[in-house]
C-alpha positions as CSV (number, residue, x, y, z in Angstrom):
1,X,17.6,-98.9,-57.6
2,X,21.1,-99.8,-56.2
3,X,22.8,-102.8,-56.8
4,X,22.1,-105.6,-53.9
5,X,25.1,-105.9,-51.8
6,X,26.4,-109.4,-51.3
7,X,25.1,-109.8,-47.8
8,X,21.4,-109.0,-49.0
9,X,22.0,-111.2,-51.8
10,X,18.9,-113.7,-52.1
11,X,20.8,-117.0,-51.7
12,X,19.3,-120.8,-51.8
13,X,18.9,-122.0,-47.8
14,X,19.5,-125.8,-47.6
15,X,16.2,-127.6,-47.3
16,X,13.8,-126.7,-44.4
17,X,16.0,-123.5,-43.7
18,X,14.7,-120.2,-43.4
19,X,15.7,-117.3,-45.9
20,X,15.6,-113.6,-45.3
21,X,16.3,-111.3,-48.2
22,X,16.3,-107.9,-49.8
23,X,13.9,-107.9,-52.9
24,X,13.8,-105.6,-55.7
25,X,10.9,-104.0,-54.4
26,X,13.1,-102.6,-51.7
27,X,11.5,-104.3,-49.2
28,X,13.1,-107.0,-47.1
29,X,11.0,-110.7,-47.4
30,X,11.2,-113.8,-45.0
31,X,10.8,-117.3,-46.1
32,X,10.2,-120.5,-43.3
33,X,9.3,-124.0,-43.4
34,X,6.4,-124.5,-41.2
35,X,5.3,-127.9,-42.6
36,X,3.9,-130.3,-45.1
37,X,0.7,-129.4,-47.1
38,X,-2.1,-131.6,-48.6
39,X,-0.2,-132.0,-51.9
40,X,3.0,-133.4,-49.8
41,X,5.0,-130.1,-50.6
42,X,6.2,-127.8,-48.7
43,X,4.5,-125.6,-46.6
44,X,6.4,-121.9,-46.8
45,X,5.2,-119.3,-45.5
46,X,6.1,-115.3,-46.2
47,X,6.6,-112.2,-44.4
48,X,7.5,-109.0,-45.2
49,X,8.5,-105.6,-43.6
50,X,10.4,-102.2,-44.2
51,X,13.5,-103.4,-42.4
52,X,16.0,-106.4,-42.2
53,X,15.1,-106.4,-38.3
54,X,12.0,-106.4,-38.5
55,X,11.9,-108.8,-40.9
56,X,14.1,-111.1,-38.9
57,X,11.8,-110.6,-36.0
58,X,8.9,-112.1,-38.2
59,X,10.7,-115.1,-39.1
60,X,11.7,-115.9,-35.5
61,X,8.3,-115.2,-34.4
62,X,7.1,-117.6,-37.6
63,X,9.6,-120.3,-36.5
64,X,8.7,-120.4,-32.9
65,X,4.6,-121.0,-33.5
66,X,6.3,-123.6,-36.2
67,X,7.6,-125.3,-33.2
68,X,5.0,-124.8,-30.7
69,X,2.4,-126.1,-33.6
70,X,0.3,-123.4,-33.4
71,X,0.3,-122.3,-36.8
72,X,-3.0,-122.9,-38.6
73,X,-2.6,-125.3,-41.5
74,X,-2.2,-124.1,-45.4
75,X,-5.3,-124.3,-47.4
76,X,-8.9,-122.9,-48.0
77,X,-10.4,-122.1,-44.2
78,X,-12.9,-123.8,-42.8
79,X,-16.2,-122.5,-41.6
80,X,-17.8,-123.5,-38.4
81,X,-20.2,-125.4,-40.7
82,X,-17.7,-126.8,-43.1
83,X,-15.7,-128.8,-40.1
84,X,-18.3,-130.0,-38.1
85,X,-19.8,-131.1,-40.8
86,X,-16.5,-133.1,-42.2
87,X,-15.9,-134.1,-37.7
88,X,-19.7,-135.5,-37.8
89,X,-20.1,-137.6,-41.0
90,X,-16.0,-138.5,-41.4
91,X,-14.2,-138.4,-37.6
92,X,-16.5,-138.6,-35.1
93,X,-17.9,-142.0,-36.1
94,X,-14.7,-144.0,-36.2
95,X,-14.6,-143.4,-32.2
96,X,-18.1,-143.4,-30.3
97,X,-21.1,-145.7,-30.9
98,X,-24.1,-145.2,-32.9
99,X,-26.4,-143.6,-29.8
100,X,-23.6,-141.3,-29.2
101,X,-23.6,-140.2,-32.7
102,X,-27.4,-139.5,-33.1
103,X,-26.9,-137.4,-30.0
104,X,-23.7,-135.9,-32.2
105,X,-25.7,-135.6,-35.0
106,X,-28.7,-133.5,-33.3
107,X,-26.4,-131.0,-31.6
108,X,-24.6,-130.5,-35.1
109,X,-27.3,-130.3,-37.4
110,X,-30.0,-129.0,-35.3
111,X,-28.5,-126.1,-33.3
112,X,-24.6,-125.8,-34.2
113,X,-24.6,-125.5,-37.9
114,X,-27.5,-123.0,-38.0
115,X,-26.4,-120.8,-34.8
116,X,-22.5,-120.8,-35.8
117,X,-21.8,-122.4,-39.0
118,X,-21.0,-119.1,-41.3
119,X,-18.2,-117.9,-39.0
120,X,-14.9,-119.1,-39.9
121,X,-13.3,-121.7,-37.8
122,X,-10.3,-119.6,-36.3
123,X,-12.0,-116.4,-36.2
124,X,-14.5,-117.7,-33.6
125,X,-14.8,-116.3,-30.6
126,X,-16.0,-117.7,-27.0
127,X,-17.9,-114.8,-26.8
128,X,-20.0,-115.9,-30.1
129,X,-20.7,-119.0,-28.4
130,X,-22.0,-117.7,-25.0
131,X,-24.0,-115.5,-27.4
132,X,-25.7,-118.6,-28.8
133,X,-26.2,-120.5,-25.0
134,X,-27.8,-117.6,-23.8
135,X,-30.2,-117.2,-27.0
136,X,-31.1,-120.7,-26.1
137,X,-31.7,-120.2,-22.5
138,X,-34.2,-117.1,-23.8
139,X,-35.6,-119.6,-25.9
140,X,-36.8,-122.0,-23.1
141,X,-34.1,-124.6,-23.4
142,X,-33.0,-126.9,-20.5
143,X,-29.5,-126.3,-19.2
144,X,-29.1,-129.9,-19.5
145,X,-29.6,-129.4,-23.3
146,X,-27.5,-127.0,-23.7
147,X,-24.3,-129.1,-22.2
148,X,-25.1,-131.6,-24.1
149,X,-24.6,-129.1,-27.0
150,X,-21.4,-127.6,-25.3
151,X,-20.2,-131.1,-24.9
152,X,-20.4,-131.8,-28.3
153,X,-19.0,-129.0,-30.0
154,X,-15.8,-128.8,-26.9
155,X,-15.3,-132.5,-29.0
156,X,-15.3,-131.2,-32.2
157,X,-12.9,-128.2,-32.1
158,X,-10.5,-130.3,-29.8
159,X,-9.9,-132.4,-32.6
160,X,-9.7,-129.6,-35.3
161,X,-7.1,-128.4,-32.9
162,X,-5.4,-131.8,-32.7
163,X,-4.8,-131.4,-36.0
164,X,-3.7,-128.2,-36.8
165,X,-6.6,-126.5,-37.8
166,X,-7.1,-124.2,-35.1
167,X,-4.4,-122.6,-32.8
168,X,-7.0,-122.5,-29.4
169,X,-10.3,-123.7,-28.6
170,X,-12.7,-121.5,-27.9
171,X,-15.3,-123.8,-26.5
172,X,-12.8,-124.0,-23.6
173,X,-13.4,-120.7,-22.6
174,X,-17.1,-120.0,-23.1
175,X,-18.6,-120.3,-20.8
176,X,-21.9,-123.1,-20.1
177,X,-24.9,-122.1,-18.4
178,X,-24.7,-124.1,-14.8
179,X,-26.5,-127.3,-14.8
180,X,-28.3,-128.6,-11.2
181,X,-26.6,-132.1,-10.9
182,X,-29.6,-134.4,-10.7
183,X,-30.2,-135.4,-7.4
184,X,-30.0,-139.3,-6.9
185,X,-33.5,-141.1,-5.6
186,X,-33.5,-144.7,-5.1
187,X,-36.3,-147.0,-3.6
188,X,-36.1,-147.4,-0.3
189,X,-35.6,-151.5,0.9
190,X,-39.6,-151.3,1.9
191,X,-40.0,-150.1,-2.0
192,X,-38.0,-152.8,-3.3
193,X,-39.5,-154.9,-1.5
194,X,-43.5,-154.3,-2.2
195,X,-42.0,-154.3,-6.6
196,X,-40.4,-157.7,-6.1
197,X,-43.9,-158.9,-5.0
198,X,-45.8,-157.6,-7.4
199,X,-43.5,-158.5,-10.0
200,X,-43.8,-162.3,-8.8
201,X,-47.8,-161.8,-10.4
202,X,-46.3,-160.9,-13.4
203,X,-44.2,-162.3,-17.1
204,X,-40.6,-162.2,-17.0
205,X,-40.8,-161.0,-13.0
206,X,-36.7,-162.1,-12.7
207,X,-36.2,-159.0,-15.3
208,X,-37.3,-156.7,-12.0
209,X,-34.8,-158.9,-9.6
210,X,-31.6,-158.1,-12.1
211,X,-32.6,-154.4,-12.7
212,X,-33.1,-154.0,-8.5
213,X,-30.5,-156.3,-7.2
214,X,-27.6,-156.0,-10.1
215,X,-28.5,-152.4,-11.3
216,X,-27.6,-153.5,-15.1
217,X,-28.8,-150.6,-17.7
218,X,-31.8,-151.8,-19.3
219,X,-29.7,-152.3,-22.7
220,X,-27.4,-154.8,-21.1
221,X,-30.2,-156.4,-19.0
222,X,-32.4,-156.8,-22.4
223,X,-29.1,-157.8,-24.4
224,X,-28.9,-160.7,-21.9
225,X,-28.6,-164.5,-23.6
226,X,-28.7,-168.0,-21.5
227,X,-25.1,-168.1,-22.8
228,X,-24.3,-164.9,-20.6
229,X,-25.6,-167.1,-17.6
230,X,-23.6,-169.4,-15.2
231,X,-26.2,-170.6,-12.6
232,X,-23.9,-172.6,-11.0
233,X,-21.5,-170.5,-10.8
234,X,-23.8,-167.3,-9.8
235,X,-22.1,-165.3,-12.6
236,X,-23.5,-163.5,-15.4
237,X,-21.5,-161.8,-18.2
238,X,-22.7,-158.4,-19.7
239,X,-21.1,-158.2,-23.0
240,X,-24.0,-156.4,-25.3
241,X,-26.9,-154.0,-25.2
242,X,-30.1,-154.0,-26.8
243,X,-30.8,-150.7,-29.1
244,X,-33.4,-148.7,-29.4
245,X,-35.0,-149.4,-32.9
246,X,-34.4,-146.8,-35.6
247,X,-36.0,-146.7,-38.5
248,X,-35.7,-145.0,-42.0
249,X,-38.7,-144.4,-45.0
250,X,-39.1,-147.3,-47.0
251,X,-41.7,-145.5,-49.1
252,X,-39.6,-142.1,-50.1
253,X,-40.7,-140.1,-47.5
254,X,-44.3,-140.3,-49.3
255,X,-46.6,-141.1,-46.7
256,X,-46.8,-137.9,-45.1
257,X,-45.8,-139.5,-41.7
258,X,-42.7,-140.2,-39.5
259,X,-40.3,-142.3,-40.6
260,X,-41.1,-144.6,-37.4
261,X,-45.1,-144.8,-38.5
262,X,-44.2,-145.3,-42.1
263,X,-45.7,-148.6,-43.5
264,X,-42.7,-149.1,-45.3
265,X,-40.4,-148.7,-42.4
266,X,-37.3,-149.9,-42.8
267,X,-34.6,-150.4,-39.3
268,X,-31.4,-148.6,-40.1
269,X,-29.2,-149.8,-36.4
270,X,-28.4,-153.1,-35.6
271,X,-30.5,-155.1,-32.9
272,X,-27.8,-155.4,-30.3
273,X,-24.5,-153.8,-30.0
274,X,-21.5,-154.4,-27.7
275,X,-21.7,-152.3,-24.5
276,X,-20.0,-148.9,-24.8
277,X,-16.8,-149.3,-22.9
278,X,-14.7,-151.4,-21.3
279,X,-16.1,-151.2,-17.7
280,X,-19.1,-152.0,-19.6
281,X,-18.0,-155.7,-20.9
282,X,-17.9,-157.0,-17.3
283,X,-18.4,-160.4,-14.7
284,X,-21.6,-159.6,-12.4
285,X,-21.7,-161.9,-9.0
286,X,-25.5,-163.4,-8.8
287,X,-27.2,-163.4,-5.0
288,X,-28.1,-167.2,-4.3
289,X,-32.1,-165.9,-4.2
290,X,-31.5,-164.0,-7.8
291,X,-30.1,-167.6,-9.5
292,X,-33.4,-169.8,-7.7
293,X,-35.4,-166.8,-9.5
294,X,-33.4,-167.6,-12.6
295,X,-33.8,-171.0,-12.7
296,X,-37.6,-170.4,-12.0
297,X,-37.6,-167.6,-15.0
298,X,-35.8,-170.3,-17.3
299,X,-38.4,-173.5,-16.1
300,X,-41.6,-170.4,-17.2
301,X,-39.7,-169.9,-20.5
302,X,-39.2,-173.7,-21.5
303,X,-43.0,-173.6,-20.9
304,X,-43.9,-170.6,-23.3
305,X,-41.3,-172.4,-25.4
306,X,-43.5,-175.5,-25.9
307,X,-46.3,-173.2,-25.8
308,X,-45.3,-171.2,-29.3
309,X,-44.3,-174.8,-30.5
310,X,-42.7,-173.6,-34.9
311,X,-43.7,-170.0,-33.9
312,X,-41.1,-169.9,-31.3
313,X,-38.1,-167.8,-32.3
314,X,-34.8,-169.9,-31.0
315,X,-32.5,-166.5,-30.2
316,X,-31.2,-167.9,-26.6
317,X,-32.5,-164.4,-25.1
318,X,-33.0,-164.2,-21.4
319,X,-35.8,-162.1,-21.1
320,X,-38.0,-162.7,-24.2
321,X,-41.1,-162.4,-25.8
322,X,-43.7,-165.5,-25.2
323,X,-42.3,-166.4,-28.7
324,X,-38.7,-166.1,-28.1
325,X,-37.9,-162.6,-30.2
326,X,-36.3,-159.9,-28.0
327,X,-38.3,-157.5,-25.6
328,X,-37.6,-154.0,-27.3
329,X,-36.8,-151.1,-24.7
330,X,-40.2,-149.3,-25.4
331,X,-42.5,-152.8,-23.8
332,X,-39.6,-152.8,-21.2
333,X,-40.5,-149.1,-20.5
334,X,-44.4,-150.1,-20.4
335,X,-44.1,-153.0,-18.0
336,X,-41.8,-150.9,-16.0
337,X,-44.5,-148.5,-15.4
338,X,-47.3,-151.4,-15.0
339,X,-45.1,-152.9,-12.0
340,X,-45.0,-149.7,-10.3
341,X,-48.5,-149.3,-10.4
342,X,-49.2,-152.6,-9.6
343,X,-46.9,-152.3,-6.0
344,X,-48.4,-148.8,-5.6
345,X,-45.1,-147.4,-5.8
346,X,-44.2,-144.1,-6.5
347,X,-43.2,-143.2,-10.2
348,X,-39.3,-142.8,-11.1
349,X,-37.5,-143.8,-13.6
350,X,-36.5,-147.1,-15.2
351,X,-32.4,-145.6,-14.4
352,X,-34.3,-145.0,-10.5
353,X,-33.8,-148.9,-10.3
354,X,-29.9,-148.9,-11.3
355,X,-29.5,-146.2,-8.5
356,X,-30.8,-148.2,-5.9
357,X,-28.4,-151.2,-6.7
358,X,-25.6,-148.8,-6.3
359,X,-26.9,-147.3,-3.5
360,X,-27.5,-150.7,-1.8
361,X,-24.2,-151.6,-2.6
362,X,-22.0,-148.8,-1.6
363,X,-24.5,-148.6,2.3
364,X,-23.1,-152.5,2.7
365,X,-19.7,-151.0,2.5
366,X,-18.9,-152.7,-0.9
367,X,-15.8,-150.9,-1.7
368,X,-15.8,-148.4,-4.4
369,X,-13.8,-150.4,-7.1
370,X,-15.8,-152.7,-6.5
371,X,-18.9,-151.1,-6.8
372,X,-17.3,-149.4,-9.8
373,X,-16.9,-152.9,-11.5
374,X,-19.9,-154.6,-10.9
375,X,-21.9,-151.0,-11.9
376,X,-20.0,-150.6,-14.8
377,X,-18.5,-147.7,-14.3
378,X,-15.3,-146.1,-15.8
379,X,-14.7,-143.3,-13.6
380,X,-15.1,-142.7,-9.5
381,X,-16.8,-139.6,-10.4
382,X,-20.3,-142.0,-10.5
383,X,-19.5,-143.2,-7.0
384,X,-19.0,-139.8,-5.7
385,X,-23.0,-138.6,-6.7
386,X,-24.4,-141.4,-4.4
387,X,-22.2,-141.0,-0.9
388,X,-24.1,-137.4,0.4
389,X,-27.2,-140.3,0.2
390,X,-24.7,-143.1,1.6
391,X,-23.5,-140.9,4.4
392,X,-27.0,-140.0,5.6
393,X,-28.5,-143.3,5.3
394,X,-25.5,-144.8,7.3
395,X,-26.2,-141.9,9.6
396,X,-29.7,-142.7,10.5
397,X,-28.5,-146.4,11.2
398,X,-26.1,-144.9,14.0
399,X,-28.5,-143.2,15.3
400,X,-31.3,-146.0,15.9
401,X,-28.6,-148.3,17.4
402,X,-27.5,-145.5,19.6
403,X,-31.0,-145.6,20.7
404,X,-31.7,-149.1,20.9
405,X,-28.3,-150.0,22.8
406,X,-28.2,-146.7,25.1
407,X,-31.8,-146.5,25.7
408,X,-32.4,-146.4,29.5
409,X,-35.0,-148.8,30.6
410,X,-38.2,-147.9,32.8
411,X,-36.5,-150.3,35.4
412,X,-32.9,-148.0,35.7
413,X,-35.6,-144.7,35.2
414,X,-37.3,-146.6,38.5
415,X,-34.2,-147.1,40.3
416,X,-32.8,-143.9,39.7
417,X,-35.4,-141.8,40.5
């Protein structure tokens, strides 16, 4: 082959330069500088074609993903199952709390990994994923459940491409199956009214009062200490929230149960935990009839208090056991479902009670910070799901004082006619 000329001579670029060159093959080769790789070197990356022009074409085209960082990182590629599995056990739980990550955990482990996981990360297409929603939808799976899924994995591949693992993310364009919004039902004031007395016949009755009148989530109304209480003030402070128990073999998975019924079961989460955001950690005005049932509550538990006598467990919890320990969410649930009952009420959710606080709230024309605030909400987007119900409630008041003021009487009927 002919001698190189001096202009497609291969000469040293200072540092971070690209190169183009003639080789001895007889093909023209491109060098650039796209980054650093694990080891701390360099990252350079080759190209070659047939001509100089096309070769410089390569190494502009190299140079402008360089700067647009959308150049895949150096390095053995990960699989769908090799990153979620890193983002789950390594990323994910630096950020969210632990109930977050067992939801994590489930849509990773349980449907993700075994749907997706052998395709490689940046060859994965949004068509694969619709693929997998709609195997789950012909699988019976609530579309609820499947955003919750969708949701997850959006989280993951964001952060794969926050850090230069993937170019795209194709979760952004699949497409989710279309979830109903749930449709708000609070308890009407009559409601409310026939649970607060029936909860007056009953332990730990205030415990209705917060949930109805303050809407607190049962967490942060059962992660509630004296010390959160300022009865003369009429504040209380929500700064924790009572976890649901989890639990772990303490035999070696030998007993042929659940790790929940295991003899030896061990509790793997802490008791309490602080709440999950900063609208969560929050100042809560207390109605003057809330703090008399307050003080009442606190008079019952000095009682049960003497009662217990050395059994009594000295933990400073508002709504207790009648020896001081905690009420765990599951005997919350249960004596949720007794009180209704009890006021012949019809069934709803524990949540049903936090909705009608709100609801309450936002019909007295509370504004919606400060609903927002005292509800603990982060975004207006909450708000927004309660004013169709708002609206027609206030609509309905309208119209009885239109017909209360406006209503002719049988006297003007009389004298008219």
């Amino acid at each position: 082959m002919a001698e190189q000329s001096k202009d497609n001579k291969r000469t040293r670029q200072p540092n971070g330069r690209s190169s183009i060159y003639l080789g001895k093959d007889g093909k023209w080769h491109g060098r650039v500088t796209v980054g650093i790789r694990e080891d701390g070197k360099p990252d350079r990356r080759h190209v070659e074609r047939k001509t100089r022009a096309e070769v410089t074409a390569a190494v502009r085209e190299l140079e402008k993903q360089r700067d647009a960082k959308t150049i895949r990182k150096a390095g053995r590629p990960w699989t769908v199952k090799t990153w979620l599995t890193h983002w789950v056990e390594n990323i994910a739980p630096l950020t969210v709390n632990e109930n977050t990550m067992v939801g994590y955990g489930v849509a990773v482990r349980k449907h993700l990994i075994p749907a997706l996981g052998a395709h490689r990360l940046d060859k994965l297409k949004p068509e694969h994923i619709e693929h997998f929603y709609g195997r789950m939808q012909a699988d019976g799976r609530k579309a609820g459940t499947i955003h919750q899924i969708h949701r997850t994995f959006r989280t993951a591949l964001n952060e794969a491409v926050r850090r230069g693992h993937l170019v795209r993310n194709p979760v952004q364009l699949a497409k989710a199956p279309r979830v109903r919004e749930e449709e708000v039902e609070p308890y009407t004031v009559e409601e409310v009214q026939r649970l607060l007395r029936a909860a007056d016949e009953r332990r730990n009755s205030a415990r209705w009062a917060v949930a109805l009148a303050l809407g607190l989530r049962q967490g942060e109304a059962l992660g509630l200490k004296w010390t959160d209480v300022d009865l003369e003030r009429g504040v209380l402070m929500v700064r924790r929230s009572r976890r649901r128990p989890r639990y772990a073999h303490g035999c070696g998975d030998t007993c042929g149960r659940k790790a929940g019924y295991c003899p030896q079961r061990q509790r793997t989460n802490p008791e309490t935990a602080d709440t999950k955001s900063r609208a969560g950690r929050r100042a809560v005005g207390v109605p003057a009839q809330l703090v008399d049932l307050l003080r009442t509550h606190r008079a019952k538990q000095e009682t049960e208090r003497a009662a217990a006598g050395s059994d009594w467990s000295e933990e400073g919890w508002l709504f207790s056991t009648p020896t001081g320990e905690g009420t765990s969410p599951r005997t919350d649930y249960d004596d949720w479902k007794e009180l209704l009952s009890a006021a012949k009420v019809r069934d709803g959710r524990l949540h049903d009670a936090r909705h009608t606080a709100a609801t309450v709230l936002l019909i007295l024309g509370v504004s919606e910070r400060a609903v927002m605030g005292i509800m603990g909400w982060s975004t207006t987007a909450m708000a927004a799901r309660y004013q169709h119900m708002v609206d027609a409630v206030r609509s309905d008041i309208a119209r009885r004082v239109d017909g209360l003021i406006w209503r002719p009487t049988e006297r003007t009927r009389d004298v008219d006619g």
